[in-house]
N, C-alpha and C positions, 0 to 999 in steps of 0.2 A: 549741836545737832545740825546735820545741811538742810537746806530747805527741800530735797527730795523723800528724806525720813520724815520732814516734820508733814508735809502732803501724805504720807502714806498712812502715817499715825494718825489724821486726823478724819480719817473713814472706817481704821475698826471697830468704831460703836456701832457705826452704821449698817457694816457688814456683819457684826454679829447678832443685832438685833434682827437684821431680815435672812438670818439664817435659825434664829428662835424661831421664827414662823414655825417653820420647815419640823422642828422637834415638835411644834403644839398641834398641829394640826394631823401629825402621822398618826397617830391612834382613832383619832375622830373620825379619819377618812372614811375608814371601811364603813363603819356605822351612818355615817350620811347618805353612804353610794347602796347599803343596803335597804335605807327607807325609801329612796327613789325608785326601788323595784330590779335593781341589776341582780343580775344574777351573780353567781359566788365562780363563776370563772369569768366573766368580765370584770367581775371586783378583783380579782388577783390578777388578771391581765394588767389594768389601770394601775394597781399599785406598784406593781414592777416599770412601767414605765416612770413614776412619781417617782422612785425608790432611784430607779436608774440616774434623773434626770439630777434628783438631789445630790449623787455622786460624782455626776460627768460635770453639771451644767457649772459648779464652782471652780473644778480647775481649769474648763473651757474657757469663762469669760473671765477668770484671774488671770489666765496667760495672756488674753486680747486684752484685758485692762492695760498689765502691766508694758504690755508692747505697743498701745496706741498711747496710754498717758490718760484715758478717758474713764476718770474712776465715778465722776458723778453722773455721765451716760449708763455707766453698766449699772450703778445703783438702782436709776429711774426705771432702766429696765428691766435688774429682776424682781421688782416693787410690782411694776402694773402689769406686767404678764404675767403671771400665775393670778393675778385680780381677774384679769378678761378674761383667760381660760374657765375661770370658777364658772362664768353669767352663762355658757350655753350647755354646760354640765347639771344646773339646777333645770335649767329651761325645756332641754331634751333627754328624759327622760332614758327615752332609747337612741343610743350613737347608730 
């Protein structure tokens, strides 16, 4: 094995474990964003863009990974951004 497989193999736990997120928290969404007080078309507004992002945002930043070589940058950051997005969704109630 060259040592650019054995780099790329040695992040699909990483990437599939923070893409479990992604599966555990899509059901729960709606049910959070309903006890906050949103209403049922900004709840489906939000989930299309969550829906969206969980579609675009993997082969966006897989094709920046793979073309910058920066796979533990893109980890970190799609780790703590979806984190920091959460704090002012609990926080304000109404966007």
């Amino acid at each position: 094995m060259n040592s650019s497989a054995a780099i790329e193999n040695r992040f699909i736990p990483a990437f599939l474990l923070s893409s479990a997120i992604f599966a555990v928290i899509g059901p729960y969404l709606p049910i959070m964003l309903r006890s906050l007080g949103y209403s049922t078309i900004l709840i489906g507004i939000m989930l299309a863009i969550f829906e969206g992002a969980g579609i675009a945002g993997p082969i966006v930043f897989g094709h920046w990974a793979d073309r910058s070589g920066k796979y533990r940058l893109l980890l970190l950051v799609s780790c703590i951004v979806p984190a920091a997005l959460a704090f002012p969704l609990a926080l304000f109630v109404h966007p």
